[in-house]
PyMOL Python script that loads the backbone (N, CA, C, O; Angstrom):
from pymol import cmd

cmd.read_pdbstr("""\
ATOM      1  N   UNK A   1      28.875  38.067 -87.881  1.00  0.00           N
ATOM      2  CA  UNK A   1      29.463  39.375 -88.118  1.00  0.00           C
ATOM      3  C   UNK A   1      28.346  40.379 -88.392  1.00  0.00           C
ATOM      4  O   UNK A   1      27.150  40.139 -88.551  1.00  0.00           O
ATOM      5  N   UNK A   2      29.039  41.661 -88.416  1.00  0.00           N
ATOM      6  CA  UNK A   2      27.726  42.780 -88.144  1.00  0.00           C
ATOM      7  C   UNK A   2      27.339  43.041 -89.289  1.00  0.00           C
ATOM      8  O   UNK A   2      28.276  42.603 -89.956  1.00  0.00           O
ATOM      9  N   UNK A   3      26.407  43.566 -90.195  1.00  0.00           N
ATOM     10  CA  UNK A   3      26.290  44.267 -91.342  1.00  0.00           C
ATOM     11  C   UNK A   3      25.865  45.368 -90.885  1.00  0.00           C
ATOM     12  O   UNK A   3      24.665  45.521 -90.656  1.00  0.00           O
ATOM     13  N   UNK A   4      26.973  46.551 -90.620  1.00  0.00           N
ATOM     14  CA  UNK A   4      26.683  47.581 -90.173  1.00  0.00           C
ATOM     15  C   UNK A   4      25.454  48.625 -91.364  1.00  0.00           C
ATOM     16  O   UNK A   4      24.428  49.147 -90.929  1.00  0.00           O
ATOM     17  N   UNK A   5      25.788  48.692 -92.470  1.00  0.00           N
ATOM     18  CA  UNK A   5      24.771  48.900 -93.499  1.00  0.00           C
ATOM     19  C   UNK A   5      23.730  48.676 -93.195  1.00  0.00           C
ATOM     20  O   UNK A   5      23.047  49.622 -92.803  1.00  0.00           O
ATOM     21  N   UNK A   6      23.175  47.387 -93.240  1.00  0.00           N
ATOM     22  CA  UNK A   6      21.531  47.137 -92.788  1.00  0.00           C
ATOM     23  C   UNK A   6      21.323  47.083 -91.302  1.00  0.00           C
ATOM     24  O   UNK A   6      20.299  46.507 -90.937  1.00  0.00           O
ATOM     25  N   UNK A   7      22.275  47.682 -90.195  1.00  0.00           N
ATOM     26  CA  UNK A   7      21.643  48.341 -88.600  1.00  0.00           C
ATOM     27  C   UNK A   7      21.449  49.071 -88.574  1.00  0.00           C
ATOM     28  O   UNK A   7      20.722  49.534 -87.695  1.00  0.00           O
ATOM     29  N   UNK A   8      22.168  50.024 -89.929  1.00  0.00           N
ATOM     30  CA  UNK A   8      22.033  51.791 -90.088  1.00  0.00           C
ATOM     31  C   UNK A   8      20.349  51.896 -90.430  1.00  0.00           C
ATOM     32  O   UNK A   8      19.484  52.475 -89.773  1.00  0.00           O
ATOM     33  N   UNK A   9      20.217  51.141 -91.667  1.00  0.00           N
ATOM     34  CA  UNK A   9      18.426  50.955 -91.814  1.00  0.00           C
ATOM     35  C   UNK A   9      17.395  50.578 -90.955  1.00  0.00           C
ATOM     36  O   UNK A   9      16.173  50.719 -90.899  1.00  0.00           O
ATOM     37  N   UNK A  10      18.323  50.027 -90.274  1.00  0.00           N
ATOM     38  CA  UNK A  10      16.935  49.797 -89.453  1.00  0.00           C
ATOM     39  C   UNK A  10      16.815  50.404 -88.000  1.00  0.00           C
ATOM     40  O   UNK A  10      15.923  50.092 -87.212  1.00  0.00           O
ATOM     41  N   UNK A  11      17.824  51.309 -87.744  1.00  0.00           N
ATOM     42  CA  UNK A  11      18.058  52.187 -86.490  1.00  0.00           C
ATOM     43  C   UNK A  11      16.975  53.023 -86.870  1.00  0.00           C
ATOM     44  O   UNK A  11      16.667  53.460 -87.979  1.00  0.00           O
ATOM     45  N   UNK A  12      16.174  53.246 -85.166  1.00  0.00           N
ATOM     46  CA  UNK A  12      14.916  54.231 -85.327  1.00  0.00           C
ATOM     47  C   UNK A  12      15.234  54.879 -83.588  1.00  0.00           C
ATOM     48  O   UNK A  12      15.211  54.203 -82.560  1.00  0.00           O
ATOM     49  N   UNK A  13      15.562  56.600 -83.727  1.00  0.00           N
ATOM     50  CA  UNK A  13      16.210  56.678 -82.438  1.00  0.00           C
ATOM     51  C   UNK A  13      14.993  57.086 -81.513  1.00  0.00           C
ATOM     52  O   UNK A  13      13.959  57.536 -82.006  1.00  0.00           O
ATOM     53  N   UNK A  14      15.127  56.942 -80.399  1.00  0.00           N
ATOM     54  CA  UNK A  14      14.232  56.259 -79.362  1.00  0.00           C
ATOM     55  C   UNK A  14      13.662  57.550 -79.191  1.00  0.00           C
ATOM     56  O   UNK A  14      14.628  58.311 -79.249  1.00  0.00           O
ATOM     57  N   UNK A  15      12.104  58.566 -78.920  1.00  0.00           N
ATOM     58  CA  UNK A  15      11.495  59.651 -78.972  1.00  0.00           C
ATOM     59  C   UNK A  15      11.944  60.291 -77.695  1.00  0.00           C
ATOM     60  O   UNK A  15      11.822  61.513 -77.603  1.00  0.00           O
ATOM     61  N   UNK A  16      12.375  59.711 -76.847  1.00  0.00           N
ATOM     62  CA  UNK A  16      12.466  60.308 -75.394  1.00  0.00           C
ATOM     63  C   UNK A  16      13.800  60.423 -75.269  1.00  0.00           C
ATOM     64  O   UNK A  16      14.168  60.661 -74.119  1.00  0.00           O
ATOM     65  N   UNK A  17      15.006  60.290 -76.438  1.00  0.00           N
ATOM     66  CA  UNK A  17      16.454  61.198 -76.451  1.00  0.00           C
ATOM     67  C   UNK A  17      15.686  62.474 -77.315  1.00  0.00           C
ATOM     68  O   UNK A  17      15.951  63.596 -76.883  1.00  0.00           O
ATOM     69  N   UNK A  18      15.096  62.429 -78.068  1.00  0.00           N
ATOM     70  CA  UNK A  18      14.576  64.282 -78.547  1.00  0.00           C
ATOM     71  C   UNK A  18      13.647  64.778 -77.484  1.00  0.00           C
ATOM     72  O   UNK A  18      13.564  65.954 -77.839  1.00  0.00           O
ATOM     73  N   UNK A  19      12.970  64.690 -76.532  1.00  0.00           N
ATOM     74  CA  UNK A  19      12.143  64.730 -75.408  1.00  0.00           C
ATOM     75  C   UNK A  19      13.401  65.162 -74.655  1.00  0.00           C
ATOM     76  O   UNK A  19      13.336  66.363 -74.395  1.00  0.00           O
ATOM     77  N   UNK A  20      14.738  64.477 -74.134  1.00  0.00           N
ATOM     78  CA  UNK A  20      15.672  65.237 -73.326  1.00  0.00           C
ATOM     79  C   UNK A  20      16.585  66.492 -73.974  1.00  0.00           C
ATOM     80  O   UNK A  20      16.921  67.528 -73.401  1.00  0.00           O
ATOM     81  N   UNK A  21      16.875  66.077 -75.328  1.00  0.00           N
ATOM     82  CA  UNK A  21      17.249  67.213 -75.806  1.00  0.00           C
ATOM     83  C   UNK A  21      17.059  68.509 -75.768  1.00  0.00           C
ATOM     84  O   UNK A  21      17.769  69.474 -75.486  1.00  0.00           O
ATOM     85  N   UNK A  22      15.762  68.330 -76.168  1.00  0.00           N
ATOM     86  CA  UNK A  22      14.916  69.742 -76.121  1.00  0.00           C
ATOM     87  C   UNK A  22      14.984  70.292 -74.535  1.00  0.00           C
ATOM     88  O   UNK A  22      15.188  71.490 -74.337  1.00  0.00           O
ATOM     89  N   UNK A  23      14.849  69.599 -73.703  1.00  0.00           N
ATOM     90  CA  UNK A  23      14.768  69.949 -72.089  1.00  0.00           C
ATOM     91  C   UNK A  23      16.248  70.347 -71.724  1.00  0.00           C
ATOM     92  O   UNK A  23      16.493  71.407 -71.148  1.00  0.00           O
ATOM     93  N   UNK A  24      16.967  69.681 -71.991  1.00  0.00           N
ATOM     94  CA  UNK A  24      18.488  70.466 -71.961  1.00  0.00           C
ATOM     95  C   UNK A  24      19.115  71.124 -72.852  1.00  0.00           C
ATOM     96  O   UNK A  24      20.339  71.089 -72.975  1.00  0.00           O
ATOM     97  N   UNK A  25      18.375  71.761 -73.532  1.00  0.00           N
ATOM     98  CA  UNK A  25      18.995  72.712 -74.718  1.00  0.00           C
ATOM     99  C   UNK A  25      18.178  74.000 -74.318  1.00  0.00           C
ATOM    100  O   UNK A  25      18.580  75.096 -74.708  1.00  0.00           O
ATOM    101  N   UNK A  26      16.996  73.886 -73.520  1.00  0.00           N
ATOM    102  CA  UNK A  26      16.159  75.351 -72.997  1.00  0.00           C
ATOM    103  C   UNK A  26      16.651  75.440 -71.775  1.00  0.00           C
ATOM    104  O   UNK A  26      16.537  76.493 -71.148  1.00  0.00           O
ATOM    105  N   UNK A  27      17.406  74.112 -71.133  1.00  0.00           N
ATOM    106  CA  UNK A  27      18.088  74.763 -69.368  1.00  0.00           C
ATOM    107  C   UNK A  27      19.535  76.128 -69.620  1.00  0.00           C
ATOM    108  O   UNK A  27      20.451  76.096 -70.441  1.00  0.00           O
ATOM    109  N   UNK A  28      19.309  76.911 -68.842  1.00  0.00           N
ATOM    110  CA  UNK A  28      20.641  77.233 -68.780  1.00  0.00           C
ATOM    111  C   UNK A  28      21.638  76.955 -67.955  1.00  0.00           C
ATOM    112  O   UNK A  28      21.811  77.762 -67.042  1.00  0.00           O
ATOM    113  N   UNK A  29      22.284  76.114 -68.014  1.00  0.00           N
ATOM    114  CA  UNK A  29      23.254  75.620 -67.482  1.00  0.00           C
ATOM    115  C   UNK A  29      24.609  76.338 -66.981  1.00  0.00           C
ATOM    116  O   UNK A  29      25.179  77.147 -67.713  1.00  0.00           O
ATOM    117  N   UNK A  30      25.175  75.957 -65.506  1.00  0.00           N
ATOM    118  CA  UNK A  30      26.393  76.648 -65.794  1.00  0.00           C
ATOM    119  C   UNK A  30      27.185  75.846 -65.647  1.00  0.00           C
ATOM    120  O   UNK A  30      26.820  75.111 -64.729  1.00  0.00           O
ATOM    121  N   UNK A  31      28.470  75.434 -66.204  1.00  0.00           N
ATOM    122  CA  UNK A  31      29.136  74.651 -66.381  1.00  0.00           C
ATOM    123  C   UNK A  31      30.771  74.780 -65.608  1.00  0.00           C
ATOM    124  O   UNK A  31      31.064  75.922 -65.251  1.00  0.00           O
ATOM    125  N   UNK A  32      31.484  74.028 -65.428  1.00  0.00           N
ATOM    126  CA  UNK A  32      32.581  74.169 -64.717  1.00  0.00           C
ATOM    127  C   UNK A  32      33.279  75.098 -65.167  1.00  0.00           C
ATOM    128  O   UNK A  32      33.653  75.740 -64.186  1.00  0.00           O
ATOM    129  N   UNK A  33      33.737  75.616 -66.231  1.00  0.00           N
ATOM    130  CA  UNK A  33      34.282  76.906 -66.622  1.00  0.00           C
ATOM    131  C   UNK A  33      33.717  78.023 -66.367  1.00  0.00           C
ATOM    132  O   UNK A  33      34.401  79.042 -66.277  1.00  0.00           O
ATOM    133  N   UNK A  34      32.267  78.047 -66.192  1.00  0.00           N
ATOM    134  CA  UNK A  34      31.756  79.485 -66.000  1.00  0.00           C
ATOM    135  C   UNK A  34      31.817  79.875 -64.466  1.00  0.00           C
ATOM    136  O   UNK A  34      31.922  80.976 -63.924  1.00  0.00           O
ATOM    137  N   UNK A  35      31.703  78.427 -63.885  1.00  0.00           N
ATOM    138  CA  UNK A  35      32.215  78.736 -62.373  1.00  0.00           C
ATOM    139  C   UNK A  35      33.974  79.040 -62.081  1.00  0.00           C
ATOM    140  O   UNK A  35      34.200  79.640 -61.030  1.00  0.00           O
ATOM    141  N   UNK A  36      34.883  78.761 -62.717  1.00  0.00           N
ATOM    142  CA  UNK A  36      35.970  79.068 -62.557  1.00  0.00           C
ATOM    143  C   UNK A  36      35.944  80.665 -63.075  1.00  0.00           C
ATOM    144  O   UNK A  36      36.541  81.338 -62.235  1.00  0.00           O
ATOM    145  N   UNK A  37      35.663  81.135 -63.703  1.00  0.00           N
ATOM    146  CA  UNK A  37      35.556  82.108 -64.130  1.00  0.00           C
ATOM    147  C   UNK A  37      35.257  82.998 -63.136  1.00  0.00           C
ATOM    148  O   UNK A  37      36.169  83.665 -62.647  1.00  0.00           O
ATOM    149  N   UNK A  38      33.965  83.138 -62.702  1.00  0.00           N
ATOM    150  CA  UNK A  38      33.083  83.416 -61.903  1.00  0.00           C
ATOM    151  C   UNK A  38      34.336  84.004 -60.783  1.00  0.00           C
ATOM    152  O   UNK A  38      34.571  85.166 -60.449  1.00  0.00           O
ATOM    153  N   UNK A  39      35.137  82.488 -60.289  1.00  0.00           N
ATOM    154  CA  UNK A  39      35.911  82.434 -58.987  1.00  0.00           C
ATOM    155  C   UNK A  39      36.884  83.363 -59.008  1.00  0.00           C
ATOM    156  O   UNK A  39      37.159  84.204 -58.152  1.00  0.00           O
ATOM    157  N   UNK A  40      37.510  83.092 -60.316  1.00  0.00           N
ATOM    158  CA  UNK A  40      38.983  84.245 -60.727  1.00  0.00           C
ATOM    159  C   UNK A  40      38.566  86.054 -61.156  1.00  0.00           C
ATOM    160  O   UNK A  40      39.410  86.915 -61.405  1.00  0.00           O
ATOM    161  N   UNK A  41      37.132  86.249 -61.142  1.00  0.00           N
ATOM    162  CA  UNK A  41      37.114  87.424 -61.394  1.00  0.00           C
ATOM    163  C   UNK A  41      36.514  88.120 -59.931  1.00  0.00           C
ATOM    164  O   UNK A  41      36.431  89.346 -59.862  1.00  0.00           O
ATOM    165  N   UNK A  42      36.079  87.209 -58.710  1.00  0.00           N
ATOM    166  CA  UNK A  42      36.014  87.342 -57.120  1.00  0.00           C
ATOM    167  C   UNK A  42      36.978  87.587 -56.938  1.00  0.00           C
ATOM    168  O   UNK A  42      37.114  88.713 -56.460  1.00  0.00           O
ATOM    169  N   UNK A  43      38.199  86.820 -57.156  1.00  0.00           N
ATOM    170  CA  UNK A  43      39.356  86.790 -56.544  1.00  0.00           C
ATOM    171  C   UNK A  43      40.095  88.150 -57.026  1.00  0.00           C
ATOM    172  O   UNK A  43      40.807  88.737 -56.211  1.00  0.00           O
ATOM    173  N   UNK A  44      39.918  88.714 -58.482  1.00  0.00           N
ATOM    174  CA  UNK A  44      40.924  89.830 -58.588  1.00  0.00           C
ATOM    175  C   UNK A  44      40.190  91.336 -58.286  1.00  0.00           C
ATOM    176  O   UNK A  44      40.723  92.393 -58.627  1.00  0.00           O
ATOM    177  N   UNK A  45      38.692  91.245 -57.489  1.00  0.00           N
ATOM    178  CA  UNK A  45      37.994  92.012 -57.225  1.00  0.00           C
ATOM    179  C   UNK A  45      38.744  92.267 -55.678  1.00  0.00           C
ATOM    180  O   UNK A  45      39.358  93.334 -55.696  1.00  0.00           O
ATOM    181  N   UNK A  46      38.808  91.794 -54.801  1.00  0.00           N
ATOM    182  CA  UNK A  46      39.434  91.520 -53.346  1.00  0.00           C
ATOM    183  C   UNK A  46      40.920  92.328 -53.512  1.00  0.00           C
ATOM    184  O   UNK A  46      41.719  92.350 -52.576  1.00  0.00           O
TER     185      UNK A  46
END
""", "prot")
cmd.dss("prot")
cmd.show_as("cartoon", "prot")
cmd.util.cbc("prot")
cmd.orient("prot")
């Protein structure tokens, strides 16, 4: 069985998830809502 307590201690999180973080937190991204958006304010321009 697990002793979740002592995995918590000894979890050390891996340097290259803060290495992607940082790289996708300075992208600007556009995301499926900003493209719907995008589409419905084309569409009531027409």
């Amino acid at each position: 069985m697990l002793d979740f307590e002592e995995e918590l201690k000894r979890f050390r999180p891996s340097p290259e998830i803060g290495n992607v973080e940082d790289a996708i937190g300075k992208e600007d991204l556009t995301d499926m809502t900003d493209l719907m958006v995008e589409l419905l304010n084309e569409k009531r321009q027409l």
